[in-house]
Structures are given as structure tokens and as C-alpha cells.
Phi, psi and omega in degrees: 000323181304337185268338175311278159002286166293357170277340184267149165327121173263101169292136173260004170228127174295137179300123199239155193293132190342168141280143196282349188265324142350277187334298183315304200269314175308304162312319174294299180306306181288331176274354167307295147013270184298294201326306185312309193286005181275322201275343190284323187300316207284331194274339165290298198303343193254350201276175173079340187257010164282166199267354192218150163263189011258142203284167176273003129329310205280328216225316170282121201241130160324130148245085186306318172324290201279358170265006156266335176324278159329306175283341165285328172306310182326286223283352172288326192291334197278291187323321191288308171315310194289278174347301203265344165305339211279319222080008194253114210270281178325343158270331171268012163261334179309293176254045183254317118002269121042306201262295151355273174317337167274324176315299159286001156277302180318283201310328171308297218281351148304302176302323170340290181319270208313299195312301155339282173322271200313304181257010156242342195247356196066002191274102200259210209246343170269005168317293190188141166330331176298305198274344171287314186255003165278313175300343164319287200269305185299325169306331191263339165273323167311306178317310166305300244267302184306328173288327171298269186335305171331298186300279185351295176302314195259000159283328165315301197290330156311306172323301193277001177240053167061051205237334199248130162219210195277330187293355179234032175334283159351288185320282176325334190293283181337300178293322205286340161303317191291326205266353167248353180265334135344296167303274186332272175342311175296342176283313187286321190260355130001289185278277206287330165289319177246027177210319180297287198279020171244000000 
């Protein structure tokens, strides 16, 4: 018994249970998740079947600035996390500031887009199936993009008014998940808005 004992592997730190708010969110990103893919489905299954125009050829432009606008915060988001685990409070407001500012530029350049559709292109959310399932999908990720920002402006501002320091690292950890699954998403639907369906 003794020899048993000594073959198995002695862990030298004990096992300790997730953090619970990681946990928390990762159930939200997963139940979000499906929600994304019933409108990516629905917007794929509709493309091609209005009966009027105007088509997403006629009317849709990639917008690459702001989705690199976008897709550069993960990596900004990350560094301010990495920062403030460190103690370095001026490097982690800078690109936490940094992380914000790209954030509200995509969310500008989306209302840009829509303000466009709607008032050059005629294209409303009552048009044509086409136009019911792009406010659909894109409107249900602006909506995420906004709730990130929302969470963001106020850990900045406890931040620049000296409330966030390394001990709370962890937490930050927690948005900086909503906020690359934020990112992630905006790729997919991306892809199926401006390269699939058009």
C-alpha cells in the first residue's frame, strides 16, 4: 500500500475552486453565445429572399478601420490587465483610456454606417428582410459593444480617481473576458455580413 501511495504524484498546492465571477461570465458568454448564433442563422437563412431592394451589394461597405478600431482593444485590454497586475497604475489607465477610446470609435462608426443606410441608402430596419436581420445582428452586437463601454468609463473613472489598484486585478480580468468575447463575435459577424452576404 505504501508503494502505491508513493507512485502517485504528490500536488504540492491544493486544489482550489474556480474564481466565481470567471465562472459567472463564462456562463453568460455561453449563454450569449447561442443567442448570437440563432440571429447569425436567421441572417444567413434570409439572405437573398427579399422581395425589394435594396440589396447588401448595393448598400454595404466593410468597415475595416473600425473593426481593427475594435479588434486592437483585446490587445490593449490585455496589457492594462497585465499593468495593473504589475502595480504600474499609469500604464494601466493609459491603455485602459486606450481601450475605451477604440471601443467608441467602432460604436461611432456604426451609427456613421446606420445614419448612412437610413437616411442615403433608405434602408430601415422595416424595409425588407434584408434590412430587419442586418438591425437585427448588428444592433444586437452594438448593444454588447455598449454595455462594454458602459462597464469600462466606470472602472476608468474609479481608476483615474484612485480606487482600482492590483488587488483588484482579478475582477478586471472578469470584463476583460466580456470584452474579447465582444471582439470575437464582431469577427463572426463580420465575416457573415460583409463577405458572406454580400
Amino acid at each position: 500500500m505504501s508503494e502505491l501511495a508513493a507512485a502517485v504524484p504528490q500536488s504540492s498546492q491544493p486544489w482550489t475552486l474556480p474564481n466565481r465571477g470567471k465562472v459567472g461570465m463564462a456562463c453568460l458568454i455561453l449563454g450569449e453565445s447561442s443567442i448570437f448564433t440563432i440571429f447569425v442563422i436567421a441572417y444567413l437563412y434570409y439572405i437573398g429572399k427579399s422581395l425589394s431592394g435594396p440589396t447588401p451589394r448595393e448598400v454595404l461597405e466593410p468597415p475595416i478601420f473600425f473593426t481593427v478600431c475594435l479588434l486592437s482593444s483585446s490587445i490593449t485590454i490585455h496589457f492594462a490587465e497585465r499593468f495593473l497586475e504589475h502595480g504600474k497604475r499609469a500604464a494601466f489607465l493609459a491603455s485602459w483610456f486606450l481601450t475605451f477610446l477604440l471601443g467608441g470609435l467602432f460604436l461611432f462608426g456604426t451609427a456613421r454606417e446606420w445614419h448612412h443606410l437610413i437616411y442615403d441608402k433608405g434602408l430601415t430596419i422595416s424595409t425588407n428582410l434584408f434590412g430587419t436581420t442586418y438591425y437585427s445582428l448588428v444592433g444586437l452586437h452594438a448593444f454588447h459593444v455598449t454595455v462594454g463601454l458602459i462597464m469600462l468609463l466606470i472602472v476608468l473613472l474609479f481608476g483615474l480617481a484612485g480606487r482600482v489598484g492590483s488587488e483588484h486585478s482579478v475582477r478586471l480580468q472578469v470584463l476583460s473576458m466580456y470584452w474579447h468575447f465582444v471582439d470575437a463575435v464582431w469577427i463572426v459577424v463580420f465575416t457573415v455580413v460583409y463577405i458572406v452576404g454580400r
